[in-house]
mmCIF file of the N, C-alpha and C atoms, coordinates in Angstrom:
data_MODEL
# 
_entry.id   MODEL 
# 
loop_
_atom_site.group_PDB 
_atom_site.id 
_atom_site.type_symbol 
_atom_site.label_atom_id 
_atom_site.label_alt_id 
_atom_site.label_comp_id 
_atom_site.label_asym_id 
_atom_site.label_entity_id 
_atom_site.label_seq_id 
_atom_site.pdbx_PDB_ins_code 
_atom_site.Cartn_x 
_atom_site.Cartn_y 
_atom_site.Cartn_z 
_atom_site.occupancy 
_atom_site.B_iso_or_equiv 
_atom_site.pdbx_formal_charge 
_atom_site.auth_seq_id 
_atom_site.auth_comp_id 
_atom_site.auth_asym_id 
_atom_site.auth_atom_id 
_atom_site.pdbx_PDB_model_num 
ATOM 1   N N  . UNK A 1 1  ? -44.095 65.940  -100.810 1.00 0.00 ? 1  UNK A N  1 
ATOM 2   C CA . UNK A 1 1  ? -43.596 66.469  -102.069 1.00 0.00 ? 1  UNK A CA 1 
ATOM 3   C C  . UNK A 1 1  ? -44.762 66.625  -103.028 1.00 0.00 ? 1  UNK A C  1 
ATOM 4   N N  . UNK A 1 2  ? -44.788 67.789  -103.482 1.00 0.00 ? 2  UNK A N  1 
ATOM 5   C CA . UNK A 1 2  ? -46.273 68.041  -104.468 1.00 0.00 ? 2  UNK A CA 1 
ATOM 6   C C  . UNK A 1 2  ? -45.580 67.451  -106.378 1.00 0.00 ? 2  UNK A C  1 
ATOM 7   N N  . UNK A 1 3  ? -46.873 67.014  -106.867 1.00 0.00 ? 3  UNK A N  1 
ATOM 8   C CA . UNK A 1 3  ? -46.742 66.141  -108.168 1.00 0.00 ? 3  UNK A CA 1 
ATOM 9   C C  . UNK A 1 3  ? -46.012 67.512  -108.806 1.00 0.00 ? 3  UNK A C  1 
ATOM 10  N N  . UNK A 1 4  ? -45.279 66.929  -109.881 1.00 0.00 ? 4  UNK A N  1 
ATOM 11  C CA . UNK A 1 4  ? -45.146 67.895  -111.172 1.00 0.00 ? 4  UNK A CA 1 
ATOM 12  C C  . UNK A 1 4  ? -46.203 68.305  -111.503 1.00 0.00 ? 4  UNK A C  1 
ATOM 13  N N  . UNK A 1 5  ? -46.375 69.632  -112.292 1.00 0.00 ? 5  UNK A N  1 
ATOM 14  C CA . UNK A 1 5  ? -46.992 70.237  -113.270 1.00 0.00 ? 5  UNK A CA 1 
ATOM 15  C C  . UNK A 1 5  ? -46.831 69.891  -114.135 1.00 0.00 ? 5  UNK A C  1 
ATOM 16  N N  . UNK A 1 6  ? -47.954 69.032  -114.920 1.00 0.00 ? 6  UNK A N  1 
ATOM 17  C CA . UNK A 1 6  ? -47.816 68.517  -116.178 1.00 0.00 ? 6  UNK A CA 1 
ATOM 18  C C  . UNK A 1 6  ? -48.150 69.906  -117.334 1.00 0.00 ? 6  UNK A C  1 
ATOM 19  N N  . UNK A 1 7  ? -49.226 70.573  -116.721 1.00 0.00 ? 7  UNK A N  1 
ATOM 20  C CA . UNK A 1 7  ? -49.448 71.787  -118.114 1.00 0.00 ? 7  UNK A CA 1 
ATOM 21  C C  . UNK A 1 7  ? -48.052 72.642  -118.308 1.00 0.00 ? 7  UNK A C  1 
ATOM 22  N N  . UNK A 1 8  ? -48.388 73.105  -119.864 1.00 0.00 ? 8  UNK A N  1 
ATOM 23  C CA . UNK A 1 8  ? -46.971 73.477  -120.527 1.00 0.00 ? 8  UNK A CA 1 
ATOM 24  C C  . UNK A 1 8  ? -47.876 74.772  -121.293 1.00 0.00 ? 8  UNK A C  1 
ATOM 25  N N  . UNK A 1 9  ? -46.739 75.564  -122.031 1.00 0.00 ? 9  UNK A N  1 
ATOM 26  C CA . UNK A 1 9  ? -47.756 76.838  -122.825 1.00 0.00 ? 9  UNK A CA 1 
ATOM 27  C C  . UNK A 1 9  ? -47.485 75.545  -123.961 1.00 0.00 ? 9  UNK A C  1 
ATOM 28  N N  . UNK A 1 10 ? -48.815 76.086  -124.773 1.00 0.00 ? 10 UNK A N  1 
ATOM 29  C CA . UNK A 1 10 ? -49.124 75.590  -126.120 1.00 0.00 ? 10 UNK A CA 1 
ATOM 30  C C  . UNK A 1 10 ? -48.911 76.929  -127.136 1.00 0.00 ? 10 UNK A C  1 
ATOM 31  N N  . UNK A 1 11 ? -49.632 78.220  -126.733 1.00 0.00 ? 11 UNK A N  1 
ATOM 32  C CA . UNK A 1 11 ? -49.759 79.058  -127.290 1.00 0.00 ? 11 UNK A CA 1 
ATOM 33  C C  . UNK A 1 11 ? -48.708 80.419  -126.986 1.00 0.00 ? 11 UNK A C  1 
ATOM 34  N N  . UNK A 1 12 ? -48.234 81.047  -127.557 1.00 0.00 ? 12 UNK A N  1 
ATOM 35  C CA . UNK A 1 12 ? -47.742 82.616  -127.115 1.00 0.00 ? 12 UNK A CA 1 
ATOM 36  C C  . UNK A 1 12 ? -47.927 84.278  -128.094 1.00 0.00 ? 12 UNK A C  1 
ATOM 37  N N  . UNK A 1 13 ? -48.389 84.855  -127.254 1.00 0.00 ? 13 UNK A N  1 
ATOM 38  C CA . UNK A 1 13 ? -48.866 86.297  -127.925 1.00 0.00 ? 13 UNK A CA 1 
ATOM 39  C C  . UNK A 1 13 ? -47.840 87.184  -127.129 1.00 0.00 ? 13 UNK A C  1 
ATOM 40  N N  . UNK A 1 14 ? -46.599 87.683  -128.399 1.00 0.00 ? 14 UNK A N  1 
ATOM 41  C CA . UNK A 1 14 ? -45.822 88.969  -127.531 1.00 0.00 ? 14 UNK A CA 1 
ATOM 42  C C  . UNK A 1 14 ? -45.729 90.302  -128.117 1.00 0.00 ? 14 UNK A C  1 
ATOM 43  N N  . UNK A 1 15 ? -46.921 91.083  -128.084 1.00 0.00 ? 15 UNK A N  1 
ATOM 44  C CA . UNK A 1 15 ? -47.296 92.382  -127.987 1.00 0.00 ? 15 UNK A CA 1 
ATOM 45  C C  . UNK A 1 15 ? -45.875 93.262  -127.519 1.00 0.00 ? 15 UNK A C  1 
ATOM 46  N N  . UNK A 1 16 ? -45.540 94.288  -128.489 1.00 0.00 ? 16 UNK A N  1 
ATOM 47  C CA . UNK A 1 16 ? -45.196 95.962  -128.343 1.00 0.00 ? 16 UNK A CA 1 
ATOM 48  C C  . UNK A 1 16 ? -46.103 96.802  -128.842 1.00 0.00 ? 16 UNK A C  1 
ATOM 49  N N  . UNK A 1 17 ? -46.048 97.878  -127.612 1.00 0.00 ? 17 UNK A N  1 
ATOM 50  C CA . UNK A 1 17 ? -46.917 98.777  -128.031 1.00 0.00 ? 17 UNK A CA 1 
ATOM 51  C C  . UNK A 1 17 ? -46.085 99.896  -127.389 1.00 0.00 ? 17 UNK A C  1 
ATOM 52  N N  . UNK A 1 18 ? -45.541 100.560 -127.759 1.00 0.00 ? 18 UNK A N  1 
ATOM 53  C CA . UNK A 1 18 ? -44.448 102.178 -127.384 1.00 0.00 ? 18 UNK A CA 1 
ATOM 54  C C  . UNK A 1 18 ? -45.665 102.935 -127.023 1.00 0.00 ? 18 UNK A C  1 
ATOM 55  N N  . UNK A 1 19 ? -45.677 104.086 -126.023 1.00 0.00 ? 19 UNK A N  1 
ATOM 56  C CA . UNK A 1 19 ? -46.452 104.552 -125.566 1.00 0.00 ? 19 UNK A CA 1 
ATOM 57  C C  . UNK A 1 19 ? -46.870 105.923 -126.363 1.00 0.00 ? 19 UNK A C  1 
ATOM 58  N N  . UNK A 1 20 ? -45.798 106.412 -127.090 1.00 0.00 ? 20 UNK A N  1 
ATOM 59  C CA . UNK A 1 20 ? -46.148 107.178 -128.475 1.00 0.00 ? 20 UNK A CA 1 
ATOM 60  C C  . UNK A 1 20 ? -46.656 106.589 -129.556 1.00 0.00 ? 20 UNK A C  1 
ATOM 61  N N  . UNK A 1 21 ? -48.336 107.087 -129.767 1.00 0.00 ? 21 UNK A N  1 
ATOM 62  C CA . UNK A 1 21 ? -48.597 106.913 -130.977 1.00 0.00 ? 21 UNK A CA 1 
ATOM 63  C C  . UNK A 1 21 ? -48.174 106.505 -132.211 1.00 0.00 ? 21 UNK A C  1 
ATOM 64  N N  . UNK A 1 22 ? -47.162 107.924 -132.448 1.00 0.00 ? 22 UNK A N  1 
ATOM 65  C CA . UNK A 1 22 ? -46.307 107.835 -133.404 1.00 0.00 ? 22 UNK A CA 1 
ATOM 66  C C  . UNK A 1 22 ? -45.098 106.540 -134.027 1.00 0.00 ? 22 UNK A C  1 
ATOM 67  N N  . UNK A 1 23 ? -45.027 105.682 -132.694 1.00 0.00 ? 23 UNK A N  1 
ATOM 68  C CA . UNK A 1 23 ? -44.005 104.536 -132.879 1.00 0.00 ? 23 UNK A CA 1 
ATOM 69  C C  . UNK A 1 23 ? -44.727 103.462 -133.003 1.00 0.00 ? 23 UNK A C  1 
ATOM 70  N N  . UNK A 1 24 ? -43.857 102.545 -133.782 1.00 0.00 ? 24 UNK A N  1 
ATOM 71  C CA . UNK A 1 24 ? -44.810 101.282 -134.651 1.00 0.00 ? 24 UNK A CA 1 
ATOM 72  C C  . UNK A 1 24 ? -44.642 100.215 -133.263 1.00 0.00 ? 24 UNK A C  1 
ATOM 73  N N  . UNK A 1 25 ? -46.273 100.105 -133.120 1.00 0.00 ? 25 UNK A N  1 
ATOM 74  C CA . UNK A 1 25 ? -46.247 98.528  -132.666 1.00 0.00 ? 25 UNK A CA 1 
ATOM 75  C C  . UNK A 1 25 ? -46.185 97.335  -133.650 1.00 0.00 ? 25 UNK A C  1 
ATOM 76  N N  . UNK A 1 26 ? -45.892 96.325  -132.900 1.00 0.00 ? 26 UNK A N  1 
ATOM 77  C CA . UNK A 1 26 ? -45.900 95.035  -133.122 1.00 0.00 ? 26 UNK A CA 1 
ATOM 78  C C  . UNK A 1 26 ? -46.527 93.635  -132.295 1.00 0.00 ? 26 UNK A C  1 
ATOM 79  N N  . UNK A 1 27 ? -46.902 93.057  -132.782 1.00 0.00 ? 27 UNK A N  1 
ATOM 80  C CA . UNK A 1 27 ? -46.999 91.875  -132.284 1.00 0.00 ? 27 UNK A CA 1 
ATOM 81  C C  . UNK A 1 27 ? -46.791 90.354  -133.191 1.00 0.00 ? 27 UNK A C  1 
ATOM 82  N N  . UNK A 1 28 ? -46.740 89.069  -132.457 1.00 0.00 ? 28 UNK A N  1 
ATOM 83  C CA . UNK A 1 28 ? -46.650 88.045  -132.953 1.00 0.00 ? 28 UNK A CA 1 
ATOM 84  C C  . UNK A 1 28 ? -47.243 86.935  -131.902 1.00 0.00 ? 28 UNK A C  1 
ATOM 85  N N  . UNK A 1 29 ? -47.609 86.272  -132.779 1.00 0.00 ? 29 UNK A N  1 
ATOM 86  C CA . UNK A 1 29 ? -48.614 85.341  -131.923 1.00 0.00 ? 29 UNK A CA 1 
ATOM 87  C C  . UNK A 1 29 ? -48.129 83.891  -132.862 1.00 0.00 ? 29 UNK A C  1 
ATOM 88  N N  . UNK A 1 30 ? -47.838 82.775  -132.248 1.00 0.00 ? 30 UNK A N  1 
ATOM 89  C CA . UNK A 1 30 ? -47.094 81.439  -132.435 1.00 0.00 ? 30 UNK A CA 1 
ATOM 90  C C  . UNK A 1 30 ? -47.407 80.521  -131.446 1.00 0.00 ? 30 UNK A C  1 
ATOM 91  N N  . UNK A 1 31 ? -48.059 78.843  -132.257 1.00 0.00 ? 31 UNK A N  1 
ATOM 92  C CA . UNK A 1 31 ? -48.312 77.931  -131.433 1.00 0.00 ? 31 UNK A CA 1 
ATOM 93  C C  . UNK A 1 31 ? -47.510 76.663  -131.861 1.00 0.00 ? 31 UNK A C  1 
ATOM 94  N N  . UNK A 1 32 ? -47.532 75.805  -131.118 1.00 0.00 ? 32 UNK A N  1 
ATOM 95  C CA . UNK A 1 32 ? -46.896 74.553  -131.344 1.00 0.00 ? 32 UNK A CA 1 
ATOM 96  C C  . UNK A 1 32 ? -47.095 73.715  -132.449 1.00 0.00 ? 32 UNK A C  1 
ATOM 97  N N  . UNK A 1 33 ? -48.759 74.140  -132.425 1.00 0.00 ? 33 UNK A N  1 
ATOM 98  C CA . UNK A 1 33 ? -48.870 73.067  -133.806 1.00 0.00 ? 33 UNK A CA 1 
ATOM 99  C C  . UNK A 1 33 ? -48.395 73.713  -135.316 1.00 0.00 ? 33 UNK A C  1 
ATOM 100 N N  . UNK A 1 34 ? -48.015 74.584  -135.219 1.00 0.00 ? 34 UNK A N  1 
ATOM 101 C CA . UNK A 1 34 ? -47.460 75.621  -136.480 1.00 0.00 ? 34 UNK A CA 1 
ATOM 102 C C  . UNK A 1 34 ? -47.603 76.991  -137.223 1.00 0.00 ? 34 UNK A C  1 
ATOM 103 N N  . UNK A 1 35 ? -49.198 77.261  -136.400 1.00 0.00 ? 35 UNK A N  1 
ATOM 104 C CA . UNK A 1 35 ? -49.742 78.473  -136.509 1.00 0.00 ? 35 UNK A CA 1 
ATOM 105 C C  . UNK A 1 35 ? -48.808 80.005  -136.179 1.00 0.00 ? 35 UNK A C  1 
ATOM 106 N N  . UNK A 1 36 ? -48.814 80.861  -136.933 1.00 0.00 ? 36 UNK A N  1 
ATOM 107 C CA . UNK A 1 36 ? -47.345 81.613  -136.823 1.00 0.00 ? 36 UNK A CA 1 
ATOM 108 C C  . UNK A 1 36 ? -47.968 83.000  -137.579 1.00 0.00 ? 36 UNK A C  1 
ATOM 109 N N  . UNK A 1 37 ? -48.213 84.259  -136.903 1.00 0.00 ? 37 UNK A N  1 
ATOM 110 C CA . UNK A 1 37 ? -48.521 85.051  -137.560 1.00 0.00 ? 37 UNK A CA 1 
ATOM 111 C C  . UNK A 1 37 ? -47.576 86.597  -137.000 1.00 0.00 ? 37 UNK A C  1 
ATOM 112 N N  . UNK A 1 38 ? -47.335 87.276  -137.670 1.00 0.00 ? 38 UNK A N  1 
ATOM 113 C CA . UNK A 1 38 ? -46.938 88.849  -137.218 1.00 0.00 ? 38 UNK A CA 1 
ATOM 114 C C  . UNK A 1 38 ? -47.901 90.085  -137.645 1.00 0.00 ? 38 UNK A C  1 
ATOM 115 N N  . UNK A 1 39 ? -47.515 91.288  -136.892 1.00 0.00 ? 39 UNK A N  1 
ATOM 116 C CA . UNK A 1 39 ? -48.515 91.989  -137.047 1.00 0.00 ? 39 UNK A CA 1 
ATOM 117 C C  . UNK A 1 39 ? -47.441 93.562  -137.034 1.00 0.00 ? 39 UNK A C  1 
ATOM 118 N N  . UNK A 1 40 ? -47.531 93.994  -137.945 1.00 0.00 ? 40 UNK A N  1 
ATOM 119 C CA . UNK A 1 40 ? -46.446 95.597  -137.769 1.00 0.00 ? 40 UNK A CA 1 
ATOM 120 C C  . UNK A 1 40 ? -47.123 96.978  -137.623 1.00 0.00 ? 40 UNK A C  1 
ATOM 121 N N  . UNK A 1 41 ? -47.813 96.754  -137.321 1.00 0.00 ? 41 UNK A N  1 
ATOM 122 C CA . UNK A 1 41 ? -49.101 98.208  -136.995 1.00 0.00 ? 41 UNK A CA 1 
ATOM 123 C C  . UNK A 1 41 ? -50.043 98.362  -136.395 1.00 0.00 ? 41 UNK A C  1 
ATOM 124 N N  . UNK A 1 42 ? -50.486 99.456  -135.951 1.00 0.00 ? 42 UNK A N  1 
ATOM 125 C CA . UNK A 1 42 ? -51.618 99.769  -134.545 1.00 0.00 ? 42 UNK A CA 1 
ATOM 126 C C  . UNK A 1 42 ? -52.770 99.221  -135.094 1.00 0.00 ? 42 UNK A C  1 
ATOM 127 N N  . UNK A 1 43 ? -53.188 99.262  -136.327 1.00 0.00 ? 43 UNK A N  1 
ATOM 128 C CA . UNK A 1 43 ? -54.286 98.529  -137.246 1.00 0.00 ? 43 UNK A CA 1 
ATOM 129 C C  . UNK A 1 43 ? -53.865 96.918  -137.002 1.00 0.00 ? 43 UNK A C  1 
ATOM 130 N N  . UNK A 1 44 ? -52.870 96.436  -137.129 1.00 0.00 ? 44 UNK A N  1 
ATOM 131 C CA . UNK A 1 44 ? -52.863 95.145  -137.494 1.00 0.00 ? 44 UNK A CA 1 
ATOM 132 C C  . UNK A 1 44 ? -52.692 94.405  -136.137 1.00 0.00 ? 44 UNK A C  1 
ATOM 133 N N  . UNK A 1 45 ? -52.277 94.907  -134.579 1.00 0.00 ? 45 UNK A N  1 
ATOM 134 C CA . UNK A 1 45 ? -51.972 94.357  -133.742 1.00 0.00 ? 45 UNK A CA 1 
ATOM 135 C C  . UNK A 1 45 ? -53.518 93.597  -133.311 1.00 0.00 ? 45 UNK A C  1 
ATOM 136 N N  . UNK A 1 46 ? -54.164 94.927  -133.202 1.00 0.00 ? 46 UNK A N  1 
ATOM 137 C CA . UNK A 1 46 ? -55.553 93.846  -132.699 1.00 0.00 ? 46 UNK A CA 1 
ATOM 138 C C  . UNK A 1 46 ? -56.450 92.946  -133.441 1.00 0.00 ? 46 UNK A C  1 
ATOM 139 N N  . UNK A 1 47 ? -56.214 93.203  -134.577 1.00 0.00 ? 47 UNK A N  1 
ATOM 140 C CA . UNK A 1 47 ? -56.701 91.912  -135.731 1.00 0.00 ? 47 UNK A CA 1 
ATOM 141 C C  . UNK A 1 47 ? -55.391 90.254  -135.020 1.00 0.00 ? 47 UNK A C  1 
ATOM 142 N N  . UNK A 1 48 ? -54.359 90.888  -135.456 1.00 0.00 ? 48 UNK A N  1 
ATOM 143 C CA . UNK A 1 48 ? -53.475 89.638  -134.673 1.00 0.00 ? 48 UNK A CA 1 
ATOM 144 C C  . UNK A 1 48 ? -54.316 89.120  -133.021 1.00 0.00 ? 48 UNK A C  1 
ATOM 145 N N  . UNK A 1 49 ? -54.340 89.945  -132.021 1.00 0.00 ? 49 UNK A N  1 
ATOM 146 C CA . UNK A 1 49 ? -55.058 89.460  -131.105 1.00 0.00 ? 49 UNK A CA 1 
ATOM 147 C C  . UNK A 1 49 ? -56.456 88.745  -131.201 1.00 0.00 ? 49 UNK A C  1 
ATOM 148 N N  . UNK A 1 50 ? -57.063 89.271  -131.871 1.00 0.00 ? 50 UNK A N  1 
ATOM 149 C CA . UNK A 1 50 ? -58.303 88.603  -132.282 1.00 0.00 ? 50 UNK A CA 1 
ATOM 150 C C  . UNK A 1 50 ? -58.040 87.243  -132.889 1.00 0.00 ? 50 UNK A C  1 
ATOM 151 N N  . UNK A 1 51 ? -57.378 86.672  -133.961 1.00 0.00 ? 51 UNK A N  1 
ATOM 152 C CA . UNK A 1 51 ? -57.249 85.862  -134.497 1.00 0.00 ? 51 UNK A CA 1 
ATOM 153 C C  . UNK A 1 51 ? -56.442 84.745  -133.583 1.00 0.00 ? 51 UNK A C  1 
ATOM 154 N N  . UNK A 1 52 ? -54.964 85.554  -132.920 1.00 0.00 ? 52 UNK A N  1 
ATOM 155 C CA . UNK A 1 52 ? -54.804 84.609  -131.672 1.00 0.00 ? 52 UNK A CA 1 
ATOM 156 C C  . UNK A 1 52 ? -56.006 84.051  -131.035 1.00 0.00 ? 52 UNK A C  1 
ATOM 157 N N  . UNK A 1 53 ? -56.531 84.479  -130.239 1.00 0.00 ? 53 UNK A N  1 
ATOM 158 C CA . UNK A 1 53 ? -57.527 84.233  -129.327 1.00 0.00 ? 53 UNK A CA 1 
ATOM 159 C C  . UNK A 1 53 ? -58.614 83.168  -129.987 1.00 0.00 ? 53 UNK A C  1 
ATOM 160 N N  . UNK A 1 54 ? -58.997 83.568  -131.970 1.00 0.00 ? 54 UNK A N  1 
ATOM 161 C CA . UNK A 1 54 ? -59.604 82.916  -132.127 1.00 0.00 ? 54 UNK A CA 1 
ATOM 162 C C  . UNK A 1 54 ? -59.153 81.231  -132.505 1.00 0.00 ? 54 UNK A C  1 
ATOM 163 N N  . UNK A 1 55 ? -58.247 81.256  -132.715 1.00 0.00 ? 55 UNK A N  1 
ATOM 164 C CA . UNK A 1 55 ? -57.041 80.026  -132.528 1.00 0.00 ? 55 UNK A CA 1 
ATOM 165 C C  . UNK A 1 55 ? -57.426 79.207  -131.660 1.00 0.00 ? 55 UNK A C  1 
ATOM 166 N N  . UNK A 1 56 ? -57.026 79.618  -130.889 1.00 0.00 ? 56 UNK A N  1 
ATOM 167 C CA . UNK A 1 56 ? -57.862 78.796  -129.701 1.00 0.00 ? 56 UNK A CA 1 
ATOM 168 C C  . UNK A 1 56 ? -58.262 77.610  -129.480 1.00 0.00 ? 56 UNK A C  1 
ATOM 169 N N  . UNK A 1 57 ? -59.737 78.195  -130.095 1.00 0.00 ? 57 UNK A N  1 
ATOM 170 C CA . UNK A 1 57 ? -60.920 77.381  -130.427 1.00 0.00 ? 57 UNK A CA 1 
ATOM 171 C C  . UNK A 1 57 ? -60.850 76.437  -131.659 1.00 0.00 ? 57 UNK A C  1 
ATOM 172 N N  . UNK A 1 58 ? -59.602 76.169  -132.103 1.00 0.00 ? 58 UNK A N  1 
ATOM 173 C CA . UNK A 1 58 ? -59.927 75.534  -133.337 1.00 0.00 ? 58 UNK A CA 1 
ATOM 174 C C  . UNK A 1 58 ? -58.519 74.648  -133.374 1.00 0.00 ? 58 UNK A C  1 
ATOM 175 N N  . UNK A 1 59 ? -57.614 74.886  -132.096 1.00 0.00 ? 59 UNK A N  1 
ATOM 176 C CA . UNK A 1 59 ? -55.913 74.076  -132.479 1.00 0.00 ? 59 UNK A CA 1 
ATOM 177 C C  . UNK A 1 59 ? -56.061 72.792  -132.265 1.00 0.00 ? 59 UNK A C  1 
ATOM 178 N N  . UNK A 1 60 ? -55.339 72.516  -132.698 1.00 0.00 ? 60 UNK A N  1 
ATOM 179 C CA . UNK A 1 60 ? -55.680 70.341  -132.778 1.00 0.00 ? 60 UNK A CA 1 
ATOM 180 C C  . UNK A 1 60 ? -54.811 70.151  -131.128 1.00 0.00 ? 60 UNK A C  1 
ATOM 181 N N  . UNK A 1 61 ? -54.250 71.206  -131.077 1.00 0.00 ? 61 UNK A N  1 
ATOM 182 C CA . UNK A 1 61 ? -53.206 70.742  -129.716 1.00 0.00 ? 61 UNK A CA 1 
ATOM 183 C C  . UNK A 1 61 ? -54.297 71.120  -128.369 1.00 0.00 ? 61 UNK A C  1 
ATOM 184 N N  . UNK A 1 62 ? -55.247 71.827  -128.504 1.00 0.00 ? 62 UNK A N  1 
ATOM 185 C CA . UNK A 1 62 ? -55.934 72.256  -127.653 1.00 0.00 ? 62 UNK A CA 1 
ATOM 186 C C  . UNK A 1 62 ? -57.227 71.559  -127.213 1.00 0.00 ? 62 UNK A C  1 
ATOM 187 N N  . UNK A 1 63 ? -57.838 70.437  -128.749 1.00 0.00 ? 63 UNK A N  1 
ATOM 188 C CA . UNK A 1 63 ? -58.775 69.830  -128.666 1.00 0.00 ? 63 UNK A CA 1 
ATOM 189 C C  . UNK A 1 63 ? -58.131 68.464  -129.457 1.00 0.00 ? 63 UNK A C  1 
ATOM 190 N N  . UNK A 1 64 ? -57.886 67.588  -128.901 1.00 0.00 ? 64 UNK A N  1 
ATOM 191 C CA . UNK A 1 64 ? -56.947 66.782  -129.637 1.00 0.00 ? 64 UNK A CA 1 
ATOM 192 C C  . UNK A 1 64 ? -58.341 65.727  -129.724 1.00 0.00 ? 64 UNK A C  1 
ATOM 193 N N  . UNK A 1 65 ? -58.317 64.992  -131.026 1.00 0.00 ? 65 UNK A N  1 
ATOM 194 C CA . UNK A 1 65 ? -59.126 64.522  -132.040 1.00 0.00 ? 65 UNK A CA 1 
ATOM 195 C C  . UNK A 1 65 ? -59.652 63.554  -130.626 1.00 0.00 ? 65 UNK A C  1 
ATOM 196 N N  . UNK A 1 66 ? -60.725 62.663  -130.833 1.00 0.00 ? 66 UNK A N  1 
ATOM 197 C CA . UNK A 1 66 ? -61.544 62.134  -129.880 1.00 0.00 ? 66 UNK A CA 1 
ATOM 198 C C  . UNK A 1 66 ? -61.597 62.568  -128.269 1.00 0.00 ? 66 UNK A C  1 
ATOM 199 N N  . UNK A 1 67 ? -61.614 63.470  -127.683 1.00 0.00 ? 67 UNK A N  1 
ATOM 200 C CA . UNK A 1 67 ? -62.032 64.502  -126.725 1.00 0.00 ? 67 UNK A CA 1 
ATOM 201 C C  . UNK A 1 67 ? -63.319 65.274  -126.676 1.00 0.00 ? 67 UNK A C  1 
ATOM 202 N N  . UNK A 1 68 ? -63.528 65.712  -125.735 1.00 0.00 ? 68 UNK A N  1 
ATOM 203 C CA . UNK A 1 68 ? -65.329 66.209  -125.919 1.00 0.00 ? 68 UNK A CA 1 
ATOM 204 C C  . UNK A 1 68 ? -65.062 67.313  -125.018 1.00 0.00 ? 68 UNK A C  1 
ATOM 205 N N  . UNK A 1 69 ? -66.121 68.164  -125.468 1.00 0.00 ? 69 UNK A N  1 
ATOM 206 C CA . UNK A 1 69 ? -66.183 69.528  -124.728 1.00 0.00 ? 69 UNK A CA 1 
ATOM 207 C C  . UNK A 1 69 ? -66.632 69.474  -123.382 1.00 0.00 ? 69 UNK A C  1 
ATOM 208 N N  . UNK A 1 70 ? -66.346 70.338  -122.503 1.00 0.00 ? 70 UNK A N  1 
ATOM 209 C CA . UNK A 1 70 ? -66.739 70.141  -121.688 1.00 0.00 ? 70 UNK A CA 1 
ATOM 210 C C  . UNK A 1 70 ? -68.574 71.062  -121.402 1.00 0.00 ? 70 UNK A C  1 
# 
């Protein structure tokens, strides 16, 4: 019998993007520790991705206080 999977998502990014120009994307990007942002336009989706991503690097859930980099 193989162990449980202890890893869980911490983070989630759920992107629309309609394949016409003309129709509004969206996205939203939300983590556990409270971080919570939306994005309503072709301008604003990849700033949202960027800032997801840069999240990351900085969530207390991801680097939890006395831990070291690898």
């Amino acid at each position: 019998m193989n162990a449980p999977d202890s890893r869980q998502a911490v983070r989630w990014l759920h992107i629309v993007a309609p394949p016409s120009p003309s129709a509004p994307a969206s996205a939203r990007s939300w983590c556990q520790c409270g971080f919570e942002r939306t994005a309503r336009d072709r301008a604003g989706v990849p700033a949202l991705i960027a800032a997801h991503t840069a999240h990351a690097a900085v969530c207390p859930l991801s680097h939890p206080e006395g831990s070291k980099a690898a």
